[in-house]
C-alpha positions in Angstrom: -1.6 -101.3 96.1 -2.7 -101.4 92.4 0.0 -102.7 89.5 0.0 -99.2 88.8 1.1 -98.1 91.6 4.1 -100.4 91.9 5.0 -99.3 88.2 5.3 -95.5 89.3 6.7 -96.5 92.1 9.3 -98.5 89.9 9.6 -95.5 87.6 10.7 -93.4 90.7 13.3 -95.9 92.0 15.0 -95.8 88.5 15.1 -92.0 87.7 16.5 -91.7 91.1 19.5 -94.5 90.3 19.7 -92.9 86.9 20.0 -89.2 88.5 22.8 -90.6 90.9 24.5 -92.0 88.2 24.6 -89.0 86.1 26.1 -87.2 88.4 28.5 -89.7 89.3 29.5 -89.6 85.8 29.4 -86.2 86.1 32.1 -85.8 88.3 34.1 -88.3 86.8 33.3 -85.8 83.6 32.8 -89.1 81.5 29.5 -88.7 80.9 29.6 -87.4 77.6 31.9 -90.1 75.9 29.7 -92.5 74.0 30.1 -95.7 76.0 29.6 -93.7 79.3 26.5 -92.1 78.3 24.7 -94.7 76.4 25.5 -97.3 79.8 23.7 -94.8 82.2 21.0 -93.5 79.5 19.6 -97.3 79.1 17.9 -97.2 82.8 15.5 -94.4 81.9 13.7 -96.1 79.0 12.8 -98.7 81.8 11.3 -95.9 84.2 9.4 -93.9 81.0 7.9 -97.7 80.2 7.0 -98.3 83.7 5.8 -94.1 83.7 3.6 -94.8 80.7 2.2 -97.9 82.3 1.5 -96.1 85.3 -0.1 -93.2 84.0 -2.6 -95.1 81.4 -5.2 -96.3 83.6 -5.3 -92.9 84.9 -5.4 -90.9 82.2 -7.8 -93.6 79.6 -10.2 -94.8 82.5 -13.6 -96.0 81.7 -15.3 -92.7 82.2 -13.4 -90.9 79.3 -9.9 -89.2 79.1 -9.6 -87.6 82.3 -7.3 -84.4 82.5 -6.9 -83.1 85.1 -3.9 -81.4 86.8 -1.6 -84.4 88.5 -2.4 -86.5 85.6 -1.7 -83.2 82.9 1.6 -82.9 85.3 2.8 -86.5 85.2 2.2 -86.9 81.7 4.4 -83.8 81.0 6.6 -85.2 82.8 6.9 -88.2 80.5 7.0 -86.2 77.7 10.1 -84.9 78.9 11.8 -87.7 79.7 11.1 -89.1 76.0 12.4 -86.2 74.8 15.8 -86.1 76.8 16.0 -89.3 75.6 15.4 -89.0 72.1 17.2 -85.8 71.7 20.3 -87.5 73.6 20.9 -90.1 70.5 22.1 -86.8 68.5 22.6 -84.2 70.6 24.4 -83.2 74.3 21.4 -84.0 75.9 22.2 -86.1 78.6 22.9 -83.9 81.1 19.5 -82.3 81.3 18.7 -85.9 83.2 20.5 -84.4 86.1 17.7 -81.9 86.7 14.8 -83.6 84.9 14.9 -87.1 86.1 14.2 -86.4 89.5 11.4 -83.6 88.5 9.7 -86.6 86.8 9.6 -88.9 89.3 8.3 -86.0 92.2 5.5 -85.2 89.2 4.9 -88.8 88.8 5.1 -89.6 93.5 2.3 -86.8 93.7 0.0 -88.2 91.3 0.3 -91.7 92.8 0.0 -90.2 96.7 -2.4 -87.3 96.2 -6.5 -87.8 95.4 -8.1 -85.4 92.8 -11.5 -85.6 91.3 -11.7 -86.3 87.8 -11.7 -83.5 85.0 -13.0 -85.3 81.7 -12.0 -84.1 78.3 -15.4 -83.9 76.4 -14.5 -82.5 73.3 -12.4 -85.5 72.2 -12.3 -84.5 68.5 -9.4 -84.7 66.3 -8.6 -80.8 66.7 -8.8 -81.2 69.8 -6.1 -83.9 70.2 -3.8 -82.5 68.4 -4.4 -79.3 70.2 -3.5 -81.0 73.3 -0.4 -83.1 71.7 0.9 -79.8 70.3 0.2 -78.3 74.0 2.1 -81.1 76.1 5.1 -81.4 73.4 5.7 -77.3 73.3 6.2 -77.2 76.7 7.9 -79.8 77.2 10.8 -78.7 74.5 10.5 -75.6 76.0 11.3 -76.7 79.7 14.2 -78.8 78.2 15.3 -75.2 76.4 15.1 -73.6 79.7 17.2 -75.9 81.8 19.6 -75.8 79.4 19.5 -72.1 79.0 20.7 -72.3 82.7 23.6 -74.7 81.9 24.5 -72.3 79.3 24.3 -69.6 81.9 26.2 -71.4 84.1 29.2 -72.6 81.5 29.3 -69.0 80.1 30.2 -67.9 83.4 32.5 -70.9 84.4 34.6 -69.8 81.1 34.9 -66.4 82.8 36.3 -67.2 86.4 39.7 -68.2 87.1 38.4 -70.6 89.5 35.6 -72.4 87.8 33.4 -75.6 88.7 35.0 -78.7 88.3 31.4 -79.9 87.0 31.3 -77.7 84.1 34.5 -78.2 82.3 32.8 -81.9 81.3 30.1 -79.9 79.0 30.4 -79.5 75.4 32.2 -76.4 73.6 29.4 -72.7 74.6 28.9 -72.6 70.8 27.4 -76.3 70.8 25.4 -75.9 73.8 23.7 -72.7 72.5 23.2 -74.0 69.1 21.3 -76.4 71.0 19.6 -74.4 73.1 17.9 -72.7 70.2 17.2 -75.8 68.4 15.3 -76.6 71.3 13.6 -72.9 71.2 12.9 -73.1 67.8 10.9 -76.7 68.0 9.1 -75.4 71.2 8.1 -72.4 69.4 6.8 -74.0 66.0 4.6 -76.3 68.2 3.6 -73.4 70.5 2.4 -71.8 67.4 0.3 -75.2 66.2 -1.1 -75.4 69.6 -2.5 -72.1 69.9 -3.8 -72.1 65.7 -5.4 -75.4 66.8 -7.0 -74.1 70.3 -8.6 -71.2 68.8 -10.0 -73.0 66.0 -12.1 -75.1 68.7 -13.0 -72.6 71.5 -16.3 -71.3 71.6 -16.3 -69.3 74.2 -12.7 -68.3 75.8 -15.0 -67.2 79.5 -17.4 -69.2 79.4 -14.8 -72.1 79.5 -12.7 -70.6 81.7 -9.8 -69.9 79.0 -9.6 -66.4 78.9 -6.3 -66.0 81.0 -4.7 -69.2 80.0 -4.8 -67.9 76.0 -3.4 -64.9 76.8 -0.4 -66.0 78.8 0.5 -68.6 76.1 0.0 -65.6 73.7 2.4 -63.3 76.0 4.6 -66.7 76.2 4.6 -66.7 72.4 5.5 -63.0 71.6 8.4 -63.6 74.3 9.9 -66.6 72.5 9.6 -64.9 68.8 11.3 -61.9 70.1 14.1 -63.8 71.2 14.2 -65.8 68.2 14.1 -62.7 66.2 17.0 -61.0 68.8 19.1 -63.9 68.1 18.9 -64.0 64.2 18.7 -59.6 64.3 20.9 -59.0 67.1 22.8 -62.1 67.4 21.4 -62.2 71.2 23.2 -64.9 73.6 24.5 -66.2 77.2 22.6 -64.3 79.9 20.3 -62.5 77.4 19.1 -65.7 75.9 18.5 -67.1 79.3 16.3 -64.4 81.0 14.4 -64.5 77.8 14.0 -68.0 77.8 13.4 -68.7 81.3 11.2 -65.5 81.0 8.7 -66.7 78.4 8.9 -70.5 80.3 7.9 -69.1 83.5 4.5 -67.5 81.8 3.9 -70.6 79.5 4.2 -72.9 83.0 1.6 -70.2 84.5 -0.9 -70.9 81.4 -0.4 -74.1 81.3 -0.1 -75.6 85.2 -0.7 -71.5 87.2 -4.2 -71.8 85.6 -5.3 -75.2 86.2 -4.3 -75.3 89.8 -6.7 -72.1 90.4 -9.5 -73.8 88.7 -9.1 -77.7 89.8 -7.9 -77.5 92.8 -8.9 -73.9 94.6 -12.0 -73.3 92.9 -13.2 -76.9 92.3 -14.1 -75.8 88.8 -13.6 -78.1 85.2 
């Protein structure tokens, strides 16, 4: 076993503690106080350092940048957990750990356990990286948006019934959570629209390189997220209509970005 793979394997053991405790503290609906969350919120900056050490050989090996789908996978997966993180020091964020924790570490167990051949990044030009930093960071806000559209969901209709969750009386106030939500929305969309200026700007030939449907569902993805941005400021468009939206327009992003890449990588063997 490689010192990589005892550092994912370390990363795994702590975003399953830090899950357990979150919803311990859940429960307890402590979590949000300050003490409460910053006590439990300390253990996954130990599994993204170990994630990160992990994933570098991987990703920056000696034959050039390889990325290909577990890798892309894993390292969205890190992205996300920085992001929880970072967005946690300000924001009602910590919750979102609950769900996204443990989606890191099964992201980060299948690249450790499963073999794939490499995919090399030729085109390693500045464009290009930011294309693929703007790529990884969209969807990443955006999957952060969509679990939380679901909490919104979920606290909307706790609010309703006159025999609610326990679980979801410990969020913050609806108004906060969806002013969240579409501060997340916003960001993911802004970054969606660098990622796709930036990716045309490179691509030669959208068949040729296999991009043909992976543009157009990120374009499709794109329309969906500025219509609900332009519902919400028009139409003042909330609760259940924001979330089918949201989770809408994630579910085609996550088929550009991940649905395409398994056909070609793993089914048809292709780069």
């Amino acid at each position: 076993m490689t010192l990589a793979h005892i550092a994912g394997f370390g990363a795994i053991a702590l975003y399953g503690t830090c899950t357990v405790l979150l919803i311990r503290a859940w429960r307890r609906q402590d979590a949000m106080t300050k003490q409460g969350s910053d006590s439990v919120m300390r253990l996954p900056w130990a599994a993204a350092a170990l994630h990160a050490a992990s994933l570098w050989p991987a990703l920056f090996g000696t034959a050039g940048v390889d990325f290909g789908f577990l890798n892309v996978a894993a390292l969205t997966a890190l992205f996300i957990v920085a992001l929880v993180l970072l967005v946690s020091a300000r924001h009602p964020a910590d919750k979102l750990g609950v769900f996204l924790f443990p989606l890191a570490g099964l992201l980060l167990g299948l690249k450790l356990s499963l073999q794939q051949p490499p995919h090399l990044l030729h085109n390693t030009s500045m464009p290009m990286q930011l294309h693929v930093l703007a790529s990884v960071l969209a969807f990443s806000l955006l999957n952060l948006a969509a679990v939380q559209a679901i909490l919104v969901t979920l606290q909307d209709w706790h609010l309703r019934k006159k025999h609610p969750l326990p679980l979801l009386g410990a969020l913050p106030p609806l108004e906060t959570m969806e002013t969240f939500l579409f501060r997340l929305i916003s960001a993911g969309f802004l970054l969606l629209s660098l990622s796709l200026l930036t990716g045309l700007a490179y691509v030669e030939n959208l068949f040729a390189q296999h991009l043909a449907h992976k543009t157009v569902l990120s374009i499709l993805a794109w329309l969906v997220f500025a219509l609900l941005l332009w519902g919400r400021a028009a139409w003042g468009w909330r609760g259940r209509t924001a979330m089918r939206w949201t989770l809408s327009g994630f579910f085609v992003l996550m088929l550009a970005y991940f649905g395409s890449k398994i056909v070609l990588e793993m089914i048809l063997h292709r780069m």
